[in-house]
C-alpha positions as CSV (number, residue, x, y, z in Angstrom):
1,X,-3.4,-23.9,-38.0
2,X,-6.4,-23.3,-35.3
3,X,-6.4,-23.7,-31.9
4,X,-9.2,-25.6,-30.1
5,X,-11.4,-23.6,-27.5
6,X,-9.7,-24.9,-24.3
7,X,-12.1,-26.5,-22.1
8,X,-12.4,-24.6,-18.4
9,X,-10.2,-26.9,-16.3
10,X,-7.2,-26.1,-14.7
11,X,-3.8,-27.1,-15.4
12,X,-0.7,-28.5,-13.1
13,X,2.7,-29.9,-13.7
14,X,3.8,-33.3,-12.9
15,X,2.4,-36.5,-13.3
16,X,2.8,-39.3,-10.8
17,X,2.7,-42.9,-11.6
18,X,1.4,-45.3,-9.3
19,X,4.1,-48.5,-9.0
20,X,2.7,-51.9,-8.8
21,X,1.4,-53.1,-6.1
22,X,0.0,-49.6,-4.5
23,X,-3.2,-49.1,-3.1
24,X,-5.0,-45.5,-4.6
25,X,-6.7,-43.3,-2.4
26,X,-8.1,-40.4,-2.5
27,X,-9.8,-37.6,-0.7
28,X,-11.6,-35.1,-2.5
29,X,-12.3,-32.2,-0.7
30,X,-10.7,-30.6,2.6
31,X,-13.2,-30.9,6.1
32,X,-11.7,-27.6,6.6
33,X,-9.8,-25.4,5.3
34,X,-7.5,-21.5,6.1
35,X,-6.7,-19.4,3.3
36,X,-4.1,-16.4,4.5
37,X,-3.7,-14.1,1.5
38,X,0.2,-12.1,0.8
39,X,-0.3,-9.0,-0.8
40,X,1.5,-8.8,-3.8
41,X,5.1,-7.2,-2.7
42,X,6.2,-5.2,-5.7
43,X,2.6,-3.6,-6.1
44,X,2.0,0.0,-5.1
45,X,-0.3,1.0,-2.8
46,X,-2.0,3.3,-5.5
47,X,-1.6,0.3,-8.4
48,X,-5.2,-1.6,-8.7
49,X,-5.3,-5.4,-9.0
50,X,-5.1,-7.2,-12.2
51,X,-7.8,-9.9,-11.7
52,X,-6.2,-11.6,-14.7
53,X,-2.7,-11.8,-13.4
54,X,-2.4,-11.5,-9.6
55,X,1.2,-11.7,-8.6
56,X,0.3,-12.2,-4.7
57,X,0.5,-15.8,-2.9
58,X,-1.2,-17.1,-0.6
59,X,-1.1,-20.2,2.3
60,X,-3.7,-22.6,2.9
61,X,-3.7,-25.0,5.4
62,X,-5.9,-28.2,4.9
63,X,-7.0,-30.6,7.1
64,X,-8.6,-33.9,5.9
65,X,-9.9,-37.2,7.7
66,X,-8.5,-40.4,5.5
67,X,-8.6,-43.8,5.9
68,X,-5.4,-45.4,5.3
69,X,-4.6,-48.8,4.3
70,X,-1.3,-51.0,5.6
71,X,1.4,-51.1,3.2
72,X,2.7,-49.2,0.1
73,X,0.0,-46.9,-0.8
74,X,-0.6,-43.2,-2.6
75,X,-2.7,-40.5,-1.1
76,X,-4.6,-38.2,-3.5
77,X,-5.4,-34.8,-2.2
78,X,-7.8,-33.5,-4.5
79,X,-9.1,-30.1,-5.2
80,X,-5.6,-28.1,-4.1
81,X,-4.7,-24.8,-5.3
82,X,-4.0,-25.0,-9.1
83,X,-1.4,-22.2,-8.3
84,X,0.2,-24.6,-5.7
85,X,3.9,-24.4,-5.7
86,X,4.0,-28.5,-4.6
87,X,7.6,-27.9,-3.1
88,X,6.5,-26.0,-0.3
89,X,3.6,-28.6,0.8
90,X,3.9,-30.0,4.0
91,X,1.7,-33.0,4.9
92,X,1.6,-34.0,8.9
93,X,-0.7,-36.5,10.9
94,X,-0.2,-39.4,8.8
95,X,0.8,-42.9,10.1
96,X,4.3,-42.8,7.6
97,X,7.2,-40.8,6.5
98,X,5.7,-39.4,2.9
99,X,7.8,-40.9,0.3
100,X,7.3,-39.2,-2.3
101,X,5.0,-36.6,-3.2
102,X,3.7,-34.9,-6.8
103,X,1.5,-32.5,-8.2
104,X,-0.6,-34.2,-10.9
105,X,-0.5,-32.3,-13.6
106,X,-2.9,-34.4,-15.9
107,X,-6.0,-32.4,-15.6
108,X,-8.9,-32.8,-18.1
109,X,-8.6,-30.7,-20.5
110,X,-8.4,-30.4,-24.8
111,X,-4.9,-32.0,-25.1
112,X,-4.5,-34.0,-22.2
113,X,-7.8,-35.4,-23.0
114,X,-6.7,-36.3,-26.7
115,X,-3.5,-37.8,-25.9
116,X,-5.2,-40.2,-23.2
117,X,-7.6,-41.0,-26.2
118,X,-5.1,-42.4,-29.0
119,X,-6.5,-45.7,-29.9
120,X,-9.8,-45.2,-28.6
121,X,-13.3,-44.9,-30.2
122,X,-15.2,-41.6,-30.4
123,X,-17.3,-39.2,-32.7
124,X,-17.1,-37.0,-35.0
125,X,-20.1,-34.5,-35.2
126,X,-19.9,-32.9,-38.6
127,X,-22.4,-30.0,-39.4
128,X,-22.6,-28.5,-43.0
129,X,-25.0,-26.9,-45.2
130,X,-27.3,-29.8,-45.2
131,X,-27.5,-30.7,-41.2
132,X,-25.3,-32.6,-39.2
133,X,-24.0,-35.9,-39.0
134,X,-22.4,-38.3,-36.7
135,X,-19.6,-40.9,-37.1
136,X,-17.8,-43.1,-35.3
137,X,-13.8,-42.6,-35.7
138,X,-10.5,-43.7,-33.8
139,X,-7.8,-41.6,-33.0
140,X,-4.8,-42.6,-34.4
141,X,-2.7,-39.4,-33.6
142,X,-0.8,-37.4,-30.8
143,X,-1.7,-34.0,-30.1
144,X,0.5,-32.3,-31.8
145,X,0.0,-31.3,-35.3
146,X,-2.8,-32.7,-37.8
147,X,-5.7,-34.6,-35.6
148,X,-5.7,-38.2,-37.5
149,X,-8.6,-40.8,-37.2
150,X,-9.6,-43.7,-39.0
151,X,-13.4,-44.0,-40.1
152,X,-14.7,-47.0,-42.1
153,X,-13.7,-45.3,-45.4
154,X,-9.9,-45.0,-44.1
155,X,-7.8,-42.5,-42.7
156,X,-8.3,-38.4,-42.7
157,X,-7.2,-35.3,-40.9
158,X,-9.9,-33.5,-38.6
159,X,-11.7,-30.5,-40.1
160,X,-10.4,-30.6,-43.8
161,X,-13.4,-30.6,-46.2
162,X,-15.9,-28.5,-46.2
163,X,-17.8,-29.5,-42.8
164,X,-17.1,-28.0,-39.4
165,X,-16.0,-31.0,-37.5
166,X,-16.3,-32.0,-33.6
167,X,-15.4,-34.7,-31.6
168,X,-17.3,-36.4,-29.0
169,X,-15.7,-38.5,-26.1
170,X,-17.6,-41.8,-24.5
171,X,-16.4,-40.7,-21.1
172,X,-12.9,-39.4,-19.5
173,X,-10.4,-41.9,-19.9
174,X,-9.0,-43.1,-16.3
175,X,-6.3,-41.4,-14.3
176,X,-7.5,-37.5,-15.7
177,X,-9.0,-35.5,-12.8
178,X,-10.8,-32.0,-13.3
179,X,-9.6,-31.2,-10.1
180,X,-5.8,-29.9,-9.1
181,X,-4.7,-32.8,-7.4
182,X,-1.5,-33.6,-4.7
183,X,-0.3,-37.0,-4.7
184,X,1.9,-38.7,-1.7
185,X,3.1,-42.3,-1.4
186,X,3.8,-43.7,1.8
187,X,4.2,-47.1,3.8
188,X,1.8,-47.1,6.5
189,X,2.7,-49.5,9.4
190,X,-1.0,-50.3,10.1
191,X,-4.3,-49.2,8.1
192,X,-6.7,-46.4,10.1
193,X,-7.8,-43.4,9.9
194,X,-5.9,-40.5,10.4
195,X,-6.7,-36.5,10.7
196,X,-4.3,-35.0,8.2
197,X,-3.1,-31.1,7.4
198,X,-2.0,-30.1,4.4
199,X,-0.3,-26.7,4.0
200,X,1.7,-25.1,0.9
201,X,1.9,-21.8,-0.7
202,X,0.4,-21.3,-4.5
203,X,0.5,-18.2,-6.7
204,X,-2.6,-16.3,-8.2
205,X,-4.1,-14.2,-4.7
206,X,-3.8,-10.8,-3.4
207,X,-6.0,-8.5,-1.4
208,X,-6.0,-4.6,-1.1
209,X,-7.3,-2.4,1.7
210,X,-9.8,0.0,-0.5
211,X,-11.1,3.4,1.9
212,X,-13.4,5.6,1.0
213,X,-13.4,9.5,3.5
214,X,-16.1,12.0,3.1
215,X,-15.9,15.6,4.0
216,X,-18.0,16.8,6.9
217,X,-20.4,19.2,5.8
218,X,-18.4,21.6,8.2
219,X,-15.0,20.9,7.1
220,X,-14.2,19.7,11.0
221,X,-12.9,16.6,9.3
222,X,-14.0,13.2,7.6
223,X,-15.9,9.8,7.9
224,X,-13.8,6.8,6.7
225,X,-15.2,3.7,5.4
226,X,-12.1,0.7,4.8
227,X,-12.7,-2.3,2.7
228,X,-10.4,-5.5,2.6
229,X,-10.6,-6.5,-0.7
230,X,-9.7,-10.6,-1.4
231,X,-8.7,-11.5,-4.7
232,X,-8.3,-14.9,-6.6
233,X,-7.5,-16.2,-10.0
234,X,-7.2,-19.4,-9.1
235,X,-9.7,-21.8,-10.5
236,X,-10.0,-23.6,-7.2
237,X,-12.8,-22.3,-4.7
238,X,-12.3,-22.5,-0.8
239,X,-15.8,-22.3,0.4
240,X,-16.4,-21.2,4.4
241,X,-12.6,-20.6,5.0
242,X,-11.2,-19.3,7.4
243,X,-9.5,-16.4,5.9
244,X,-6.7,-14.2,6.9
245,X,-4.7,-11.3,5.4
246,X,-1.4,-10.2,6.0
247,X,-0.1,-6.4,5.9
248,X,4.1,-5.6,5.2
249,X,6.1,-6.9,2.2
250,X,7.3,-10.6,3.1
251,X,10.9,-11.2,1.4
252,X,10.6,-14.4,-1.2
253,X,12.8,-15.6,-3.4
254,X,10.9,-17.4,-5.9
255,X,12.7,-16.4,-9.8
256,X,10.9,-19.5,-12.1
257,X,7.9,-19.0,-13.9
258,X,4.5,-19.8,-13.2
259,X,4.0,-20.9,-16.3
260,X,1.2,-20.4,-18.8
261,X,-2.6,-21.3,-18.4
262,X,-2.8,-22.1,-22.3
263,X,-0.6,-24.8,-22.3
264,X,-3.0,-26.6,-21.9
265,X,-4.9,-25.6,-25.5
266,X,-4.2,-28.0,-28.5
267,X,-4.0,-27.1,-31.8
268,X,-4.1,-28.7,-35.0
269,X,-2.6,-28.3,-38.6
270,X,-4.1,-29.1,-41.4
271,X,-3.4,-28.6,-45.4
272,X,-7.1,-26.5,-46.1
273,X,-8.2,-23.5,-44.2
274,X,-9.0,-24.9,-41.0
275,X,-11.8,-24.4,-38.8
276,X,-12.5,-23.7,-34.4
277,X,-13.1,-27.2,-33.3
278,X,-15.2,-28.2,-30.4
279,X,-14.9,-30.8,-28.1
280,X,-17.5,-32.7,-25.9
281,X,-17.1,-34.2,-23.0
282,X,-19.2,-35.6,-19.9
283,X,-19.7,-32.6,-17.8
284,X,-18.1,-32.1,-14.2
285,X,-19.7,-32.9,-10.8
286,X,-21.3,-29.7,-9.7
287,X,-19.5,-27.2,-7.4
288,X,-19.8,-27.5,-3.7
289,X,-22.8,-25.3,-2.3
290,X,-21.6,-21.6,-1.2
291,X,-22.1,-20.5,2.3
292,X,-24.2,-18.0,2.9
293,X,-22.6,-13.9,2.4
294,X,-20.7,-13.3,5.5
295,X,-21.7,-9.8,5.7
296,X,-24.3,-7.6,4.2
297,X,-24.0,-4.6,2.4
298,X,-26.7,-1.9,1.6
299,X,-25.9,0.2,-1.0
300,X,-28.1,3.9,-1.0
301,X,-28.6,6.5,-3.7
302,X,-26.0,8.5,-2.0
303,X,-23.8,5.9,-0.2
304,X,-23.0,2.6,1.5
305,X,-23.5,2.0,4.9
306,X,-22.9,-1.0,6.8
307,X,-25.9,-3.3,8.2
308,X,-26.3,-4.4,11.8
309,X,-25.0,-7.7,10.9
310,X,-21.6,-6.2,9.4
311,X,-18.4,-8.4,9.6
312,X,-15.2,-6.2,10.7
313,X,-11.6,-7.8,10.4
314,X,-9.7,-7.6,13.4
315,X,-6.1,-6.8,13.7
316,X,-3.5,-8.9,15.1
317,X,0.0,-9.0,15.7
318,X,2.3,-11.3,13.5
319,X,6.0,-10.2,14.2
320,X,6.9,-6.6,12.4
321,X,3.9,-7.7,10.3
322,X,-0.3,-7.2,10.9
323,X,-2.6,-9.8,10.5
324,X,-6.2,-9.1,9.1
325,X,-8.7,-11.3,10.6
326,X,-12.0,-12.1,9.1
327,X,-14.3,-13.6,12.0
328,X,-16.6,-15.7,10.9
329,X,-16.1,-18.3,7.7
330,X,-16.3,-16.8,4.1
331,X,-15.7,-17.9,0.7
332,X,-12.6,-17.8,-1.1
333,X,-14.3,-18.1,-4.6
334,X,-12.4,-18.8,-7.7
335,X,-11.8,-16.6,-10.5
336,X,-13.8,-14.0,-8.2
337,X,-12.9,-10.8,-5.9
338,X,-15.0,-9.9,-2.9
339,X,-15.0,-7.3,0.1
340,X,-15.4,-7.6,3.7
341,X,-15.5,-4.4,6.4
342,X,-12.1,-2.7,7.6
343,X,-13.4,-0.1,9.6
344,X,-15.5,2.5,10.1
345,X,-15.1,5.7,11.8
346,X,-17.4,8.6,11.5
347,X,-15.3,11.6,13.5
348,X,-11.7,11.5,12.2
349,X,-9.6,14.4,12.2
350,X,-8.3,14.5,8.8
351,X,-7.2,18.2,7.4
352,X,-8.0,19.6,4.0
353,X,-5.0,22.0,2.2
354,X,-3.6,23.1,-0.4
355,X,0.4,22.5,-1.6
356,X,2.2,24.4,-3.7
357,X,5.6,23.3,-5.5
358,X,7.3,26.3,-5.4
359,X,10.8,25.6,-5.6
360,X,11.7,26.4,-9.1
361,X,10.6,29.4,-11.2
362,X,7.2,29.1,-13.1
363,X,3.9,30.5,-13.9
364,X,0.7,29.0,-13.3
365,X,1.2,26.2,-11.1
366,X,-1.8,24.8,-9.6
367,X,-1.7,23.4,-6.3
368,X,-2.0,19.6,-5.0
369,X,-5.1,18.6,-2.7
370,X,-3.3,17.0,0.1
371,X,-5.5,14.8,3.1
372,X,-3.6,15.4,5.9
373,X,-3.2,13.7,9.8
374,X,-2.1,11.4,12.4
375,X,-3.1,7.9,13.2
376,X,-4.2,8.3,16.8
377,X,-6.9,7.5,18.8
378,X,-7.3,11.1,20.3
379,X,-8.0,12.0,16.2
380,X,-10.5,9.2,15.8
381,X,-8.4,6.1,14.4
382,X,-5.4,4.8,16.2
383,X,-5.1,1.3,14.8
384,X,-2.6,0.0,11.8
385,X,-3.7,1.0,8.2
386,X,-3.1,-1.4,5.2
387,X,-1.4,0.3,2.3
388,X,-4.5,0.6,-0.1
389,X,-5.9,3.7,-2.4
390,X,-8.3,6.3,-0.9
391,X,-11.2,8.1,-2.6
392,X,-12.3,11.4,-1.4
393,X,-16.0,13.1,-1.5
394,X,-17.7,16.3,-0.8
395,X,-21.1,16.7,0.0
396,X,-22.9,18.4,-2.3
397,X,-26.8,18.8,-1.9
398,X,-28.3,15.1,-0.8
399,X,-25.5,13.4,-2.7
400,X,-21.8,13.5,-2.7
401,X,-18.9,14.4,-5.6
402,X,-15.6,12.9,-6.1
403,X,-12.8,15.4,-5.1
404,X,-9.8,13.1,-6.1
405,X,-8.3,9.9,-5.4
406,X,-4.8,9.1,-4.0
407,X,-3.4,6.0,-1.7
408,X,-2.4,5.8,1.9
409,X,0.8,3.9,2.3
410,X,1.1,1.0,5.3
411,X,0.4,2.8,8.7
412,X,1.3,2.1,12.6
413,X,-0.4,3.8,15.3
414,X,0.5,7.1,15.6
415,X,2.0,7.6,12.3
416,X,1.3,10.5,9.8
417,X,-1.4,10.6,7.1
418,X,-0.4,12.9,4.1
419,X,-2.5,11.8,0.9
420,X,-2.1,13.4,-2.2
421,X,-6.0,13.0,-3.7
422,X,-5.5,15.6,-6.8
423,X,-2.5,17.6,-8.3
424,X,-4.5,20.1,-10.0
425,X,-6.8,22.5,-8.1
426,X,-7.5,25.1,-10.6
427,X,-9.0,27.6,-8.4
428,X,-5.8,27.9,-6.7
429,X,-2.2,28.6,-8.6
430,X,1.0,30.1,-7.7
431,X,3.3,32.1,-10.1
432,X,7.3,32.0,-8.8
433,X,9.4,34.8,-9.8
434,X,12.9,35.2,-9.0
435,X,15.0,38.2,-8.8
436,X,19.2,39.2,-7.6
437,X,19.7,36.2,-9.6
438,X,23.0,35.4,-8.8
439,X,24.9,32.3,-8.5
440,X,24.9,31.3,-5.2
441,X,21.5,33.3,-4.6
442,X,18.2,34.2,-5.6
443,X,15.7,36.4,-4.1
444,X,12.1,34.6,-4.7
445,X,8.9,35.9,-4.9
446,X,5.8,33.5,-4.6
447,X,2.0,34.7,-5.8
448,X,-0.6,32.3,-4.4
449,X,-4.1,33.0,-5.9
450,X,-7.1,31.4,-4.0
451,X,-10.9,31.6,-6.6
452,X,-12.6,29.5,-3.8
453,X,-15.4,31.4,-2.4
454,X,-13.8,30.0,0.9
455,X,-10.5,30.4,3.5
456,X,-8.4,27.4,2.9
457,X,-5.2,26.0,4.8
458,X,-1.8,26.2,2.1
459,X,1.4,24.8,2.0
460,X,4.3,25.4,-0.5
461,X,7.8,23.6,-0.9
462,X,10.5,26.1,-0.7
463,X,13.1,23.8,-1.1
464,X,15.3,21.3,0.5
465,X,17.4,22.4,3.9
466,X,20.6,20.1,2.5
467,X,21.2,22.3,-0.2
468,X,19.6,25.8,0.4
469,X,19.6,28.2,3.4
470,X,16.5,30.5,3.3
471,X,16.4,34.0,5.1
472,X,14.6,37.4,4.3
473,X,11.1,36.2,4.9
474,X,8.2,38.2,4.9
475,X,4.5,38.2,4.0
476,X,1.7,36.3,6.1
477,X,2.2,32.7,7.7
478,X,5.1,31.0,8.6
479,X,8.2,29.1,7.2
480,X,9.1,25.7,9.2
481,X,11.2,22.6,8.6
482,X,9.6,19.3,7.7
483,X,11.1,16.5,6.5
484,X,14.0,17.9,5.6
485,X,12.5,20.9,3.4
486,X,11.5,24.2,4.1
487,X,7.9,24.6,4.0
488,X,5.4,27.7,3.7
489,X,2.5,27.2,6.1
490,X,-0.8,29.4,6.1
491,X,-4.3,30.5,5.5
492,X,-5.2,31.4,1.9
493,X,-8.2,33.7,1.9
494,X,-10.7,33.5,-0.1
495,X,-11.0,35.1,-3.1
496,X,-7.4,36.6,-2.6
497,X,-3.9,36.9,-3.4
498,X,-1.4,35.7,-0.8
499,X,2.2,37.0,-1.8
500,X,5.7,36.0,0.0
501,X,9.2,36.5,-0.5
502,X,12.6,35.6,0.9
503,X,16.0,34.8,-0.3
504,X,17.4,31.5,-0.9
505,X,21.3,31.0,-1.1
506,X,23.2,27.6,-2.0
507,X,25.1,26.0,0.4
């Protein structure tokens, strides 16, 4: 058994069947079109997209100009969403009440384009050792299992002897589309032609905000770069939409299956080692031209800067939830990822420290490199932050080195920044000793060792205030509360040990 290489159409689900009578038309592309992207809702912030299996969703909105005949007739929307989930479309301006509405699922491709073939003439290409040859055959089979077609010498199975065998179609049997297509039927009143919108919801999108900070040479703080980063897997393109993403996890309740792209493969037995088949079919009208890039990115030998002609989103309000806007039209390609500017802010007060875990005995602990601040305007930002991850640099000579990589979670104005971008600086460790051990107490000491030619502001985690109180402190810094945990703040000098103690006793 081999499966045929699947040819690069989409696939869909339901088939309508025109009633007698009925008037077909059809409209193939949208005059315009809005594509507002959902991230996916049970991705991390820090998880990357899977180009290959995007579990966001996204809404476009359609409108079209059709002219409409009197009577019983069916409206083809062509080029949809493949991903469209066809009970949430909504189709207003026309003349009717729709009907009836269906997602044509009979797309060109191998299968569907065999079974719509039974009876009819084609070739069959056969190439061996000695060339290749061509015959004319009928099908006389279904799709599934062996592939049987009558020639002039009788009947035979595809691809049994010792030739490798393909079959070439005379054209695409009527009714297959290579476009996703949405069918409605309605009773117009009158013919004319009406301005129609067409919104659903389909599967297969996702976008991430992607930020990249780089340390001031002086360690006064960073500049911060943000990237919206759009996302399809969908084999329909959206060319010179208007485009639109949404921050906040949306609630859905969507359980069934999207179903599997290769159903639409076809695969034949046969009773000799079989071989890949090929099929051959007239090719598909070319794609729409793509608008021009709607912003312009110049990319250095040290970094990437934005031209004069950058496009920035801009940030509205949609309920408890931020919209992303991009402002001029750009290209929702299929199959295809692309960026477009976030922000950029050169003078943001971010801090750089060190944390320590420090609330259970052990030796050698390195610390974490923690990105710390607070999303206000007075510290350079002060505007909501899409969850997304974040990539830290240094400058090192006329280039710049990775320091680590963490991920900022969603952000209002005025909220705090604390990103964890390493969780192993080896120049600094801690070793926690405890003595008194008793059972309700422990006297703790903590060793911080700092090999950085360089002062540097620490943390450690004492433990949390619900369970311990902590008493008998001494040795440089302070201890405060935060967030429900006592916490060690202070300078680590350079080339130095930093030692504390105190006693912590249950509660």
């Amino acid at each position: 058994m081999r499966m045929l290489r699947p040819l690069l159409f989409s696939t869909a689900l339901l088939v309508a069947t025109p009633v007698a009578a009925q008037t077909m038309v059809t409209s193939d592309a949208p005059a315009a079109v809005a594509v507002t992207i959902y991230r996916a809702p049970d991705r991390d912030p820090d998880e990357r997209m899977r180009l290959g299996w995007l579990e966001g969703y996204a809404l476009v909105s359609e409108t079209r100009t059709i002219d409409i005949p009197a009577g019983r007739s069916v409206i083809r929307f062509e080029g949809v969403a493949a991903g469209m989930l066809p009970e949430s479309a909504i189709v207003t301006g026309l003349p009717a009440e729709v009907r009836e509405k269906n997602l044509d699922a009979d797309l060109l491709s191998p299968r569907s384009l065999y079974a719509r073939s039974f009876g009819r003439p084609v070739t069959i290409r056969r190439v061996g050792e000695a060339g290749a040859t061509e015959e004319r055959a009928i099908i006389r089979s279904g799709p599934d299992g062996a592939a049987i077609l009558q020639t002039e010498r009788g009947f035979e199975a595809l691809d049994c002897g010792p030739t490798d065998d393909a079959l070439i179609y005379d054209g695409v049997p009527e009714g297959l589309s290579a476009k996703p297509t949405l069918s409605v039927q309605i009773d117009s009143p009158r013919a004319g032609r009406a301005t129609v919108q067409l919104s659903y919801l389909a599967w297969g999108f996702d976008w991430q905000a992607n930020y990249v900070a780089t340390l001031d040479a002086d360690g006064a703080g960073v500049s911060l770069t943000g990237w919206v980063t759009l996302a399809s897997s969908d084999s329909t393109s959206f060319p010179d939409a208007q485009t639109m993403v949404v921050a906040g996890k949306v609630n859905r309740e969507d359980e069934r299956g999207y179903g599997d792209s290769r159903q639409d493969a076809i695969e034949y037995r046969c009773f000799v080692e079989p071989r890949p088949q090929y099929m051959m079919v007239p090719p598909p009208p070319p794609p729409p031209p793509m608008a021009a890039p709607a912003q312009e990115i110049v990319v250095t030998g040290s970094r990437a800067r934005f031209t004069q002609d950058a496009v920035m989103v801009s940030q509205e309000e949609l309920g408890d939830l931020k919209l992303y806007r991009v402002p001029m039209p750009t290209d929702v390609a299929a199959m295809s990822q692309k960026q477009v500017a976030l922000l950029q802010r050169e003078m943001v007060k971010l801090d750089l420290l060190y944390r320590f875990d420090a609330e259970g005995e052990d030796e050698g602990v390195p610390a974490r490199i923690i990105l710390r601040g607070r999303n206000r305007e007075a510290d350079g930002l002060g505007l909501p932050l899409p969850a997304g991850p974040v990539a830290l640099f240094r400058p090192y000579g006329d280039t710049r080195l990775l320091i680590g990589e963490g991920a900022i979670d969603d952000t209002a104005v005025d909220g705090k920044i604390d990103v964890e971008v390493a969780d192993e600086a080896t120049q600094l460790i801690a070793d926690i000793e405890d003595s008194n051990d008793r059972d309700d107490r422990r006297d703790r000491e903590v060793t911080m060792s700092n090999a950085l030619p360089v002062d540097v502001a620490g943390e450690a985690m004492l433990g949390e205030t619900a369970y311990y109180r902590l008493s008998r402190f001494s040795g440089p810094g302070r201890v405060i509360e935060r967030d429900g945990n006592y916490v060690w703040v202070g300078t680590l000098p350079a080339n130095a040990v930093t030692v504390i103690r105190f006693r912590m006793r249950d509660r």
